[in-house]
Structure formats: structure tokens, C-alpha cells
N, CA and C atoms as an extended XYZ file, in Angstrom:
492
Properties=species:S:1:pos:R:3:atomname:S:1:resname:S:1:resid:I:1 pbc="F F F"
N       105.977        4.203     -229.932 N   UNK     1
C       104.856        3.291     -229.878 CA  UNK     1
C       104.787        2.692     -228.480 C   UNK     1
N       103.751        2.607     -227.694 N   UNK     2
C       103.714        2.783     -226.574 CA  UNK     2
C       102.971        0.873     -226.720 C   UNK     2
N       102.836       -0.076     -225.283 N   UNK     3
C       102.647       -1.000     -225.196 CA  UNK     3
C       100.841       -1.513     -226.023 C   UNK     3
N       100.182       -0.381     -225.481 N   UNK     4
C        98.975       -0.131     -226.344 CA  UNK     4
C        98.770       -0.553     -227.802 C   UNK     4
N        99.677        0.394     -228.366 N   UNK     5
C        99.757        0.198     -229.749 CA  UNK     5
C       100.500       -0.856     -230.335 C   UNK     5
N       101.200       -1.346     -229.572 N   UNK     6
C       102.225       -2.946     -229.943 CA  UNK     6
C       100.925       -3.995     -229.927 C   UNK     6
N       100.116       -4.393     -229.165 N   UNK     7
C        99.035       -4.876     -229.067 CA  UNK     7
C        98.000       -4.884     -229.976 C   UNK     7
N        97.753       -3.697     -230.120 N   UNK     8
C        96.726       -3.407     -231.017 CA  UNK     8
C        97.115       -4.026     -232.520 C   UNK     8
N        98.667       -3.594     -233.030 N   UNK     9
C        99.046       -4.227     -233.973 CA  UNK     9
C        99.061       -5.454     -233.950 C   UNK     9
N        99.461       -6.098     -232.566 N   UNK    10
C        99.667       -7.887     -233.086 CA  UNK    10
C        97.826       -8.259     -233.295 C   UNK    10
N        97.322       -7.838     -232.487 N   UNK    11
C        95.895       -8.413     -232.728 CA  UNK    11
C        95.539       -8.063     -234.141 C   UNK    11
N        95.631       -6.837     -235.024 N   UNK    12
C        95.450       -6.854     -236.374 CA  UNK    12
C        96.591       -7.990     -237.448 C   UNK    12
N        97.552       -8.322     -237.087 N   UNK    13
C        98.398       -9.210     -237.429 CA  UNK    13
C        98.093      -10.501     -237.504 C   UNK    13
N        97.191      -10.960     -236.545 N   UNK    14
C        96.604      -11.937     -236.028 CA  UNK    14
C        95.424      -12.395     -236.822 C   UNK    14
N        94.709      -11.184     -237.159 N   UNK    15
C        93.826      -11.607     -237.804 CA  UNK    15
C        93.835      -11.235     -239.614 C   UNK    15
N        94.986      -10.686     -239.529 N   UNK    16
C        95.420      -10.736     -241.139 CA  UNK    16
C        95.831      -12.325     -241.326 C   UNK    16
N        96.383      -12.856     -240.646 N   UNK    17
C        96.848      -14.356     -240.726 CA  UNK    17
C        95.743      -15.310     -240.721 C   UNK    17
N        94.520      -15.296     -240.281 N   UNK    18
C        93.526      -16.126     -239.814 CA  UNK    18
C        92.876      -15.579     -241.119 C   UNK    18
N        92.584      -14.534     -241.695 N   UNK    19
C        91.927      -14.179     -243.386 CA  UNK    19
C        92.886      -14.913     -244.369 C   UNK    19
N        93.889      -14.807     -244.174 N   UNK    20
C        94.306      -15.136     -245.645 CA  UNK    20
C        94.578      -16.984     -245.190 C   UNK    20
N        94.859      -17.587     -244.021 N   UNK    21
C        94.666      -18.653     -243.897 CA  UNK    21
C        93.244      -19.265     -244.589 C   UNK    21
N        92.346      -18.654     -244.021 N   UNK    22
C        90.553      -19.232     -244.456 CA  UNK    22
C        90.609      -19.295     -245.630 C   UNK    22
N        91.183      -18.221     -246.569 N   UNK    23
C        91.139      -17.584     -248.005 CA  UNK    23
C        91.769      -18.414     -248.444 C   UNK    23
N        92.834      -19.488     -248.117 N   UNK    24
C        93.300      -20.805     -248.515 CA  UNK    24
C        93.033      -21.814     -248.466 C   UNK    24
N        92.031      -21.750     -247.622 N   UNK    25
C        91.450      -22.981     -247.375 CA  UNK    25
C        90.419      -23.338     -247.738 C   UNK    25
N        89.410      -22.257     -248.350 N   UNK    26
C        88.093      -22.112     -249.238 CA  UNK    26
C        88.838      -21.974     -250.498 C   UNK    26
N        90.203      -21.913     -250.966 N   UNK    27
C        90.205      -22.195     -251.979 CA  UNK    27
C        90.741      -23.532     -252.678 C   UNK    27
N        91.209      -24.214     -251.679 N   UNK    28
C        91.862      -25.703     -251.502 CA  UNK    28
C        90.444      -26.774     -251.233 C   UNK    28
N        89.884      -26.132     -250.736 N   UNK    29
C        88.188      -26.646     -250.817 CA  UNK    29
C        88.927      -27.500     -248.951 C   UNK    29
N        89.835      -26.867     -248.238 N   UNK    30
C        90.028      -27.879     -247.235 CA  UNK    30
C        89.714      -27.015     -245.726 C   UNK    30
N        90.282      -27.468     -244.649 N   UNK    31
C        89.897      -26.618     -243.343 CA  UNK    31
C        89.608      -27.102     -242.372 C   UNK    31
N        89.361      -27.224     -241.431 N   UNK    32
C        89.020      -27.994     -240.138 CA  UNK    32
C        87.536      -28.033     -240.667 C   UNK    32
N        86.805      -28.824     -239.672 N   UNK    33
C        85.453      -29.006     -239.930 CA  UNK    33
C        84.605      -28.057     -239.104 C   UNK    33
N        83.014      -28.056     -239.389 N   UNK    34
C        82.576      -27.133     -238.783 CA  UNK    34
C        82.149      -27.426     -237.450 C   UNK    34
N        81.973      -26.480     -236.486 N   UNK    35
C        82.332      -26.376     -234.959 CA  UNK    35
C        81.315      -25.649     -234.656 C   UNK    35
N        81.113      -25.254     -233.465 N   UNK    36
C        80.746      -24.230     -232.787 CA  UNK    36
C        81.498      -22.987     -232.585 C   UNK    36
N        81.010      -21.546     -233.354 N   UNK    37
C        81.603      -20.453     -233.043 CA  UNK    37
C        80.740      -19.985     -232.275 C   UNK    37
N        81.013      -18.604     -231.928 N   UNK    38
C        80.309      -17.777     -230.732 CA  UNK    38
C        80.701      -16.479     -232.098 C   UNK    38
N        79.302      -15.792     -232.000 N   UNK    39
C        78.571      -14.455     -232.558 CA  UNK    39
C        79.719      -13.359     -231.692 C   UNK    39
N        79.308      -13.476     -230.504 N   UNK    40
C        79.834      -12.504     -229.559 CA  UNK    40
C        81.119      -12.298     -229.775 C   UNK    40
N        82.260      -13.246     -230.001 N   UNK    41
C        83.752      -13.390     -230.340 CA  UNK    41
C        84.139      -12.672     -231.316 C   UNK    41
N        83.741      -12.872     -232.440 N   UNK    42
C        83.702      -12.382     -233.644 CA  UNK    42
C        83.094      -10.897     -233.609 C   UNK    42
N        82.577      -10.514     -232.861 N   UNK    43
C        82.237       -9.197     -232.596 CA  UNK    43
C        83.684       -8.175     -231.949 C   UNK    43
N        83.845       -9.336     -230.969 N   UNK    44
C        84.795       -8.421     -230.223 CA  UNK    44
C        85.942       -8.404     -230.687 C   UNK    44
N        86.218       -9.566     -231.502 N   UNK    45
C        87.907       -9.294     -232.295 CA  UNK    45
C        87.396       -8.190     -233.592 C   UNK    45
N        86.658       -8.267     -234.003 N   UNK    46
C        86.246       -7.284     -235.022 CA  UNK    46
C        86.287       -5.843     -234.799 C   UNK    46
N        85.294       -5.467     -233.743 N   UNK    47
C        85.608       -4.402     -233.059 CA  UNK    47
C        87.114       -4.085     -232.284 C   UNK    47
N        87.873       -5.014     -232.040 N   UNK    48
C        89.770       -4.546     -231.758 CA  UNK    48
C        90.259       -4.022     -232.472 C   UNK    48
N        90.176       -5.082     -234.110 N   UNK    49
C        91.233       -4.266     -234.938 CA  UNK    49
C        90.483       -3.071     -235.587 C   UNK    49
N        89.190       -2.768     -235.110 N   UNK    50
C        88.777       -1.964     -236.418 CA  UNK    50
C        88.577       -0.925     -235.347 C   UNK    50
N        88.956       -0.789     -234.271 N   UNK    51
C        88.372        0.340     -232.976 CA  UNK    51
C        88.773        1.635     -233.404 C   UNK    51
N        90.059        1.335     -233.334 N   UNK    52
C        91.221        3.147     -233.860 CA  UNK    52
C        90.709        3.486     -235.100 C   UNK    52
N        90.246        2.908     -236.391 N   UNK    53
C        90.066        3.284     -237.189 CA  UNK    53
C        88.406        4.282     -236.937 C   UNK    53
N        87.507        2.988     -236.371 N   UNK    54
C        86.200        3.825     -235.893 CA  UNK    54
C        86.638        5.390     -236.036 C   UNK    54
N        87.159        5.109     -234.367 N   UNK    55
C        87.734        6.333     -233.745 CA  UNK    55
C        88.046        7.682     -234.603 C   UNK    55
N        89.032        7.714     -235.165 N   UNK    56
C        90.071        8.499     -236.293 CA  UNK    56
C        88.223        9.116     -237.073 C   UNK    56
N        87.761        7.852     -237.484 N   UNK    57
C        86.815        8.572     -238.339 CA  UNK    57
C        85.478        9.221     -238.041 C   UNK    57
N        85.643        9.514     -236.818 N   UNK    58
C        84.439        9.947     -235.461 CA  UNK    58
C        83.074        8.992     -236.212 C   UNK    58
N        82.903        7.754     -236.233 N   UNK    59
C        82.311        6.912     -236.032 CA  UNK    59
C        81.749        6.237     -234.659 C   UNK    59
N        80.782        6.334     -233.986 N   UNK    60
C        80.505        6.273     -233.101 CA  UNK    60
C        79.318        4.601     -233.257 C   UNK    60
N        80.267        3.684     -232.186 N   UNK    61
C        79.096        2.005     -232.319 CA  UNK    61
C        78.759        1.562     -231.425 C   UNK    61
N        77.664        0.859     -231.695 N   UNK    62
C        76.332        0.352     -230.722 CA  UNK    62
C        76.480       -1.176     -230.946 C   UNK    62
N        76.799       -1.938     -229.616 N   UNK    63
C        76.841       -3.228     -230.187 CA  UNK    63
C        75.779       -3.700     -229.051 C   UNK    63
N        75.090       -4.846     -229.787 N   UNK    64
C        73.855       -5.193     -228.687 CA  UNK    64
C        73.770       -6.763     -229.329 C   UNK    64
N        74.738       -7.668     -228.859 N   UNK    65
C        74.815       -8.704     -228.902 CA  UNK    65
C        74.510       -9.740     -227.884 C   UNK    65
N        73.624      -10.093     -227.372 N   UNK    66
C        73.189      -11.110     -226.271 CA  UNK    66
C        74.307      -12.030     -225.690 C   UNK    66
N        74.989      -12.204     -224.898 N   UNK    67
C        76.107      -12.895     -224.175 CA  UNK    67
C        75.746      -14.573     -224.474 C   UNK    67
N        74.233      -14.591     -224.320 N   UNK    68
C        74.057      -16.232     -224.308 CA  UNK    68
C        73.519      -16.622     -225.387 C   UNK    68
N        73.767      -16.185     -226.791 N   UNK    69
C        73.248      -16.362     -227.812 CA  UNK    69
C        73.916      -17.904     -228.103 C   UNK    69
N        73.014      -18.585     -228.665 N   UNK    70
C        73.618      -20.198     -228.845 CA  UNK    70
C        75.089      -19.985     -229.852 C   UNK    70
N        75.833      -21.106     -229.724 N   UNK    71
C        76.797      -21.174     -230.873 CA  UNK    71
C        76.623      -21.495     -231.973 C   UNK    71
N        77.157      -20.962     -233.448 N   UNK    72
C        76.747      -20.916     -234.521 CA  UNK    72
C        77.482      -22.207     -235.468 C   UNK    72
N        76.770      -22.860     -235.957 N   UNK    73
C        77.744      -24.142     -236.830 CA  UNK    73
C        78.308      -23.624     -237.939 C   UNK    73
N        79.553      -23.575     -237.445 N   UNK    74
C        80.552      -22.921     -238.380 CA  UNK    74
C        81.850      -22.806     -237.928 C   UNK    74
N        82.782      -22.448     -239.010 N   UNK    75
C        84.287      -22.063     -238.308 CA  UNK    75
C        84.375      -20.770     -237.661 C   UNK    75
N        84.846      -21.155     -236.852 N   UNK    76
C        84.740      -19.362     -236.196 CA  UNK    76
C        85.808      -18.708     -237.068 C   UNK    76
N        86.851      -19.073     -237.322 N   UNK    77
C        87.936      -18.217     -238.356 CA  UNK    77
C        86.472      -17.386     -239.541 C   UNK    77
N        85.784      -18.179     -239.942 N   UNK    78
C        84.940      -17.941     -241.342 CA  UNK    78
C        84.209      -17.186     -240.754 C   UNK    78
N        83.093      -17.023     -239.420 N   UNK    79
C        82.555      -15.738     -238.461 CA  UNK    79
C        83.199      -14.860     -238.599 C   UNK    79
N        84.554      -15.236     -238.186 N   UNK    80
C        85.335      -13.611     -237.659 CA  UNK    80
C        85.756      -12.907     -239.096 C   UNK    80
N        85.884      -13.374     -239.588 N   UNK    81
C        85.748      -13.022     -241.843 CA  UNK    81
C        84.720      -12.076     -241.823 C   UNK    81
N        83.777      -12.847     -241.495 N   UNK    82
C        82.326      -12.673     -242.056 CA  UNK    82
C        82.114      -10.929     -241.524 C   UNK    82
N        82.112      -11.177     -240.335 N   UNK    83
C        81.538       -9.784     -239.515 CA  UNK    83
C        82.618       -8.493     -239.606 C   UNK    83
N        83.810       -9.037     -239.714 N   UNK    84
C        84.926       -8.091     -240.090 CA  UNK    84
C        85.036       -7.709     -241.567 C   UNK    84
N        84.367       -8.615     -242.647 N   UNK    85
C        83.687       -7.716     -243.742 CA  UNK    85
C        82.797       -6.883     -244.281 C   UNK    85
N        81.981       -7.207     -242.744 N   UNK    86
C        80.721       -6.370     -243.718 CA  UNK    86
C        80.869       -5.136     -242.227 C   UNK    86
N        81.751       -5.122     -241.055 N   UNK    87
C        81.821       -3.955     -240.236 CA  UNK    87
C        82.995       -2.932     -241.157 C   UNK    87
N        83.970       -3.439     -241.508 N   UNK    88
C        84.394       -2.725     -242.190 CA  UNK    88
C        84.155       -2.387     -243.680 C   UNK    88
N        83.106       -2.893     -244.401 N   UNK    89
C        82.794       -2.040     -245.525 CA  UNK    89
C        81.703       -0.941     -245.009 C   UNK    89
N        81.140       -1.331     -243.613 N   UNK    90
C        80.171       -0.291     -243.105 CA  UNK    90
C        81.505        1.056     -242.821 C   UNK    90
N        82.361        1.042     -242.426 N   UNK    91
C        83.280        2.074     -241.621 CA  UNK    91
C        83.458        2.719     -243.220 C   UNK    91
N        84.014        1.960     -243.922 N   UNK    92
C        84.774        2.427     -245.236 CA  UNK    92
C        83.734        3.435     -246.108 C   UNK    92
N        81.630        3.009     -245.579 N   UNK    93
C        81.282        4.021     -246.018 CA  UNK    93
C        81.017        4.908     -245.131 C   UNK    93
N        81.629        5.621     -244.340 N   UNK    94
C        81.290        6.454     -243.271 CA  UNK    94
C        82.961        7.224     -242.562 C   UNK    94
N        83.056        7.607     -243.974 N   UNK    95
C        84.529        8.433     -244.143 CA  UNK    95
C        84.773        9.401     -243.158 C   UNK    95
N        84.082        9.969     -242.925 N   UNK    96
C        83.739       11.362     -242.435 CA  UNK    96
C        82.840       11.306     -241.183 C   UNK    96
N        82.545       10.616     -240.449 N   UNK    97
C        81.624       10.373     -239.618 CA  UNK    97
C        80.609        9.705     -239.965 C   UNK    97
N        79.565        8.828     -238.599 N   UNK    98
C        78.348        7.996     -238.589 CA  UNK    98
C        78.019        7.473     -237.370 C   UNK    98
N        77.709        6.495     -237.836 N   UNK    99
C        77.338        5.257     -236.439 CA  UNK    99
C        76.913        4.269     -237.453 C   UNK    99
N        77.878        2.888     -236.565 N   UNK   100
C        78.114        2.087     -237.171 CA  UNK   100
C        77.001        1.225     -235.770 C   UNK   100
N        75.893        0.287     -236.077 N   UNK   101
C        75.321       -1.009     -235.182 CA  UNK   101
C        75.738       -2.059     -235.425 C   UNK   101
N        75.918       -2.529     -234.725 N   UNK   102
C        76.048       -4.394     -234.834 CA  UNK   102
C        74.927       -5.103     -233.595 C   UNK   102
N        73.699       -5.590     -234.097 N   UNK   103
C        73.600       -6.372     -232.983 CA  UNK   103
C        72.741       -7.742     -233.736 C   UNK   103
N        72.461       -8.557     -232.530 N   UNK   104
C        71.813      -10.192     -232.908 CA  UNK   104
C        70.949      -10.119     -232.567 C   UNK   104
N        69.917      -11.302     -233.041 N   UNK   105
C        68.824      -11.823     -232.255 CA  UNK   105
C        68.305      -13.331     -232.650 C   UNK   105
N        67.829      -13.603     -231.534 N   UNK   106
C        66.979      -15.103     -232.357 CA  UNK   106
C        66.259      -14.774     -233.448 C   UNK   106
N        65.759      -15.759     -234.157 N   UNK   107
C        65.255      -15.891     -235.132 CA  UNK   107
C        64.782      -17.114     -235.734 C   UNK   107
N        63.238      -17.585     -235.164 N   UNK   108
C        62.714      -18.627     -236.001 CA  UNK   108
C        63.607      -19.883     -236.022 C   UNK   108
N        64.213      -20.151     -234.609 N   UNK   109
C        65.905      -21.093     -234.793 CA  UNK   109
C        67.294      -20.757     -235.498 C   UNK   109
N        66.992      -19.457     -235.695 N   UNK   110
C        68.020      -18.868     -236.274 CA  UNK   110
C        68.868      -17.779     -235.531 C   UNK   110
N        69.707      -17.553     -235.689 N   UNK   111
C        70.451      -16.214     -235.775 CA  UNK   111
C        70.779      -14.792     -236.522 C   UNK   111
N        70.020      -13.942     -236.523 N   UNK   112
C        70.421      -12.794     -237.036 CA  UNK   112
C        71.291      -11.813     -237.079 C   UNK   112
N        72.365      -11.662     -237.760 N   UNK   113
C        73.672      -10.371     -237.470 CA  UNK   113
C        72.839       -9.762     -238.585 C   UNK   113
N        72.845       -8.310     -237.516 N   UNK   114
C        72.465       -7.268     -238.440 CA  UNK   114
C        73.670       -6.193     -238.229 C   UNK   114
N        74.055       -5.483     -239.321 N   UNK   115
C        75.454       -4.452     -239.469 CA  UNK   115
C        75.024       -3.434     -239.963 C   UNK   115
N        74.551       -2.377     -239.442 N   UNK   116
C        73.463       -1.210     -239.996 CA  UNK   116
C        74.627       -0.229     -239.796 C   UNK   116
N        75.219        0.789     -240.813 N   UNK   117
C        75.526        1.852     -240.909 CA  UNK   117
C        74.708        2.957     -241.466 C   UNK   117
N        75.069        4.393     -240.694 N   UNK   118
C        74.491        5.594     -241.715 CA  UNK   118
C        75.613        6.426     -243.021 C   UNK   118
N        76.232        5.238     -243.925 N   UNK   119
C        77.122        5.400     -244.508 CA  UNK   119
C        76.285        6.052     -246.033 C   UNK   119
N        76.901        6.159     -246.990 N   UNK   120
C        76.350        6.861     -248.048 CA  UNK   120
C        75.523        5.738     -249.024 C   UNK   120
N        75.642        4.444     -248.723 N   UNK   121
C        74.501        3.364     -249.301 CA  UNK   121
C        75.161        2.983     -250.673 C   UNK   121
N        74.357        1.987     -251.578 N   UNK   122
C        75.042        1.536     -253.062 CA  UNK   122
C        73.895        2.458     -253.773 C   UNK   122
N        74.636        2.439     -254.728 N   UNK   123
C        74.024        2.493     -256.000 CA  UNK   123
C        73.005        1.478     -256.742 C   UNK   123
N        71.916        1.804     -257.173 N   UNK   124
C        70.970        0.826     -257.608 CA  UNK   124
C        71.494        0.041     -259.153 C   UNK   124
N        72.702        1.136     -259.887 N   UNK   125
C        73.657        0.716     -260.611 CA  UNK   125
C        74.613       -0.550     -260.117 C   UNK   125
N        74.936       -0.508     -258.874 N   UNK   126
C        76.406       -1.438     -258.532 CA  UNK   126
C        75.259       -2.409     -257.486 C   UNK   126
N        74.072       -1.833     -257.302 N   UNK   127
C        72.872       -3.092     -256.538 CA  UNK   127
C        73.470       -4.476     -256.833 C   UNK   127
N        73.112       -4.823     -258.335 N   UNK   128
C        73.443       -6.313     -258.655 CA  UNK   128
C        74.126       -7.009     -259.132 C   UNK   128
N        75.588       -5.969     -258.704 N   UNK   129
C        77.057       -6.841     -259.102 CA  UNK   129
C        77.413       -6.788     -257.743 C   UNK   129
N        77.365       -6.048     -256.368 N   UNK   130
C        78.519       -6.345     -255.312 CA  UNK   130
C        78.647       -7.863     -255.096 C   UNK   130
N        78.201       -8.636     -255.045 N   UNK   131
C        78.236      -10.297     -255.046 CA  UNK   131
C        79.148      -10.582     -256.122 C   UNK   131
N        79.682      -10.428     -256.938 N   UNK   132
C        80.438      -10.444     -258.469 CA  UNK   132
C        82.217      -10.652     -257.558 C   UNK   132
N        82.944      -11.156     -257.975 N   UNK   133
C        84.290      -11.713     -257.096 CA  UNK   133
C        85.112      -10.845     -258.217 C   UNK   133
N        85.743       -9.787     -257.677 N   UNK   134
C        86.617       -8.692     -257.954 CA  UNK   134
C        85.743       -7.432     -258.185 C   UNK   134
N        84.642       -7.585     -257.972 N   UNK   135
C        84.079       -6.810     -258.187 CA  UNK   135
C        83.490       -5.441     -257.407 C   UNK   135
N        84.686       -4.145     -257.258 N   UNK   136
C        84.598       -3.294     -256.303 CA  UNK   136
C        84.113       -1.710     -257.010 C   UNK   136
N        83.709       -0.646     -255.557 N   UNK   137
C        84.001        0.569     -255.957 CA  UNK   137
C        84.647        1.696     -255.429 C   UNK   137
N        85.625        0.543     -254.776 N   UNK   138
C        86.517        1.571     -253.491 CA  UNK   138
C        87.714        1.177     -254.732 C   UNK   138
N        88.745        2.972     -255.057 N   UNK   139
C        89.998        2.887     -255.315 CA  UNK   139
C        90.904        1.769     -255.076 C   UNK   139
N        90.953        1.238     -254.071 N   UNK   140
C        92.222        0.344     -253.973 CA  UNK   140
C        91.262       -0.621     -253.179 C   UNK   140
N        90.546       -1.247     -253.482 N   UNK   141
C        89.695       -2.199     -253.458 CA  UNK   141
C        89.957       -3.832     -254.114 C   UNK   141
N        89.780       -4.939     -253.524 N   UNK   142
C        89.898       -5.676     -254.091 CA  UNK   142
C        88.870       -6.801     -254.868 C   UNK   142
N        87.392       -6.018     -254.133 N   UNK   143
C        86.136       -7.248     -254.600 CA  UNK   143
C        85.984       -8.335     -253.971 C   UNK   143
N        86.690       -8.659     -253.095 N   UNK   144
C        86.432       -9.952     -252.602 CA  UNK   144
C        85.571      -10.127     -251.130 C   UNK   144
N        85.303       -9.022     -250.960 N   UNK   145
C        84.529       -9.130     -249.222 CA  UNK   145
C        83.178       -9.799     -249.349 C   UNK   145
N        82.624       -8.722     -250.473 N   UNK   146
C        80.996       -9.695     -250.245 CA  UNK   146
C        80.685      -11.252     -250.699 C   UNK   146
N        81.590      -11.196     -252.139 N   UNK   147
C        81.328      -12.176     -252.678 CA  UNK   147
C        82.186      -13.642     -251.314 C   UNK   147
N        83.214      -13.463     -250.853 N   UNK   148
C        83.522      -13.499     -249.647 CA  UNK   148
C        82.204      -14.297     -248.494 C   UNK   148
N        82.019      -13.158     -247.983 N   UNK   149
C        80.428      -13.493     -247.145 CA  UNK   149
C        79.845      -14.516     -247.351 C   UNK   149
N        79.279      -14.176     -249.013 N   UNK   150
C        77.964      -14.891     -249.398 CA  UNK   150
C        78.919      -16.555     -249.443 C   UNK   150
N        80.013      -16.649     -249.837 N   UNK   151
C        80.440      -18.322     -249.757 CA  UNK   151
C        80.230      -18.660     -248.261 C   UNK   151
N        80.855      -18.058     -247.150 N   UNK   152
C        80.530      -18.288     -245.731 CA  UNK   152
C        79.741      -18.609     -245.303 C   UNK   152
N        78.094      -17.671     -245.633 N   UNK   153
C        77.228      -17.613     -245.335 CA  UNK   153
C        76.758      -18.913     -245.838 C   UNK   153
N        76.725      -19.365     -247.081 N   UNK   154
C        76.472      -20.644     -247.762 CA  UNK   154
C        77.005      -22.140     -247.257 C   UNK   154
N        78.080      -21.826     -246.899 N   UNK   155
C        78.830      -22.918     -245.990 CA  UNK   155
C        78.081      -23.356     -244.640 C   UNK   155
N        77.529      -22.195     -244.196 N   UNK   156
C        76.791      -22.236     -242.524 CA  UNK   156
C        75.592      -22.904     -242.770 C   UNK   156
N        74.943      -22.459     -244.567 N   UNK   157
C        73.175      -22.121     -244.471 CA  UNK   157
C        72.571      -21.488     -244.048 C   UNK   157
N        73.593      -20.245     -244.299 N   UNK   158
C        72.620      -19.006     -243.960 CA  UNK   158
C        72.548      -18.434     -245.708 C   UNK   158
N        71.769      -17.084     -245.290 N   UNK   159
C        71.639      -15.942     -246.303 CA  UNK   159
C        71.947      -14.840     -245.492 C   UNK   159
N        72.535      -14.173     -246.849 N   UNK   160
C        72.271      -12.401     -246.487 CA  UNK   160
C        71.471      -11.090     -247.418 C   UNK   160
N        71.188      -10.561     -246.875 N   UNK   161
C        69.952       -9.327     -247.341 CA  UNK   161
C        70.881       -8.063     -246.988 C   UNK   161
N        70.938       -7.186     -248.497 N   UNK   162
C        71.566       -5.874     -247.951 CA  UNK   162
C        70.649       -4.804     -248.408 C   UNK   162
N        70.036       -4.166     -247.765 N   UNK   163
C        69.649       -2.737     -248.060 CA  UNK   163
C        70.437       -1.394     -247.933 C   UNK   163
N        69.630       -0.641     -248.809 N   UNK   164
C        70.291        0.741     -248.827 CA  UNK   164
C        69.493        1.556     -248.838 C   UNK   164
């Protein structure tokens, strides 16, 4: 294992600790208060730990995130959740190859993350349970990403919209 890959691991280490920290702290109902995160941050730690995997799965990504996009009221720990759930359920459908997007934009005083994969899409069957908390259709899956999100997203005052 070369210095590369020592790295690469602590940064996935890093942010295994900062998930299951949040994941205690939304369930303790406790946490620092909300702050200013940065969109862009949460992009780029997202894209670290999830790069090699891209890679491995000839996934090829487009990120088009604006540098001066305002800061978002929120925890950034709960951002970097957020975007690292829904980039990696995009990878997880795109086994075999794709292209995975991530980019932002204003919006009406808002902020938009959009996470567009050409992965194999839901089922109009599993449409109106992925929000459901354990509720998965990956083998060793645990259910908790979207339903996940949507508390985050709720915490900020945002929404999310998924198509397929």
C-alpha cells in the first residue's frame, strides 16, 4: 500500500466517523447548531472517498459546481451525508459503467444539487417506499440513505424530487 492509498483510506475513515457521528446526533435529537456549509466541500470530500470506486466501475463524472455559490444553512457534516448518499446510490446503480453529474445552481434564492446518473432507475413498484427507513433493494443494503436525506433536507428546508 503505497502513501496514496494510506490517504485515501484515512479520508474514507474520516468520513465513516462524521456519518455515524450525525447518525447520533439526529437520533439524540442533539448536534452543533446550524452554520454555514459550502455545496462545493461536500462535493469534493464526496468525490475522494467515492473516486476509486467511480474508477473500478468505468464510471465517468461531470461536476459543475460554481466556486461562489452562497453558503448553505446547515451542518456541513449533514451536506457531506446528504451528497455522499445520493452520489453513491447513483454509482451503486451504474455497476457496470455510466456517468455519474453532480452540479448546482441558483434558484429563486435557493440552491439546487442535482445528482443525475445513467444508472438502471427505480421501479414504479419500489417508486413509493424508497423514503420508508430500512427500506432497501440492494442485497446488503441497509435503507437508511434516502429516508436519511429527506430528514436533512427537512432540517435545512429544503425538498427533494427523484426521477427515473
Amino acid at each position: 500500500m503505497g502513501k496514496a492509498d494510506l490517504e485515501s483510506v484515512e479520508k474514507a475513515t474520516q468520513s465513516c466517523c462524521r456519518t455515524v457521528q450525525a447518525m447520533l446526533q439526529h437520533a439524540r435529537g442533539t448536534g452543533p447548531h446550524l452554520g454555514p456549509a459550502s455545496l462545493l466541500l461536500a462535493v469534493e470530500r464526496t468525490m475522494s472517498v467515492l473516486r476509486e470506486s467511480l474508477e473500478r466501475q468505468d464510471v465517468a463524472v461531470t461536476v459543475s459546481v460554481p466556486a461562489d455559490l452562497p453558503a448553505i444553512e446547515g451542518r456541513q457534516n449533514d451536506l457531506d451525508r446528504l451528497v455522499f448518499n445520493l452520489a453513491n446510490n447513483a454509482r451503486e446503480a451504474m455497476l457496470h459503467g455510466g456517468t455519474l453529474h453532480v452540479s448546482s445552481q441558483r434558484e429563486d434564492g435557493a440552491i439546487r444539487i442535482i445528482i443525475r446518473d445513467t444508472g438502471h432507475g427505480i421501479s414504479d413498484e419500489d417508486r413509493g417506499r424508497i423514503f420508508e427507513p430500512f427500506f432497501t433493494t440492494k442485497p446488503n443494503g441497509v435503507g437508511l440513505g434516502l429516508s436519511t436525506c429527506r430528514l436533512i433536507l427537512a432540517e435545512m428546508k429544503g425538498r427533494m424530487d427523484i426521477r427515473s
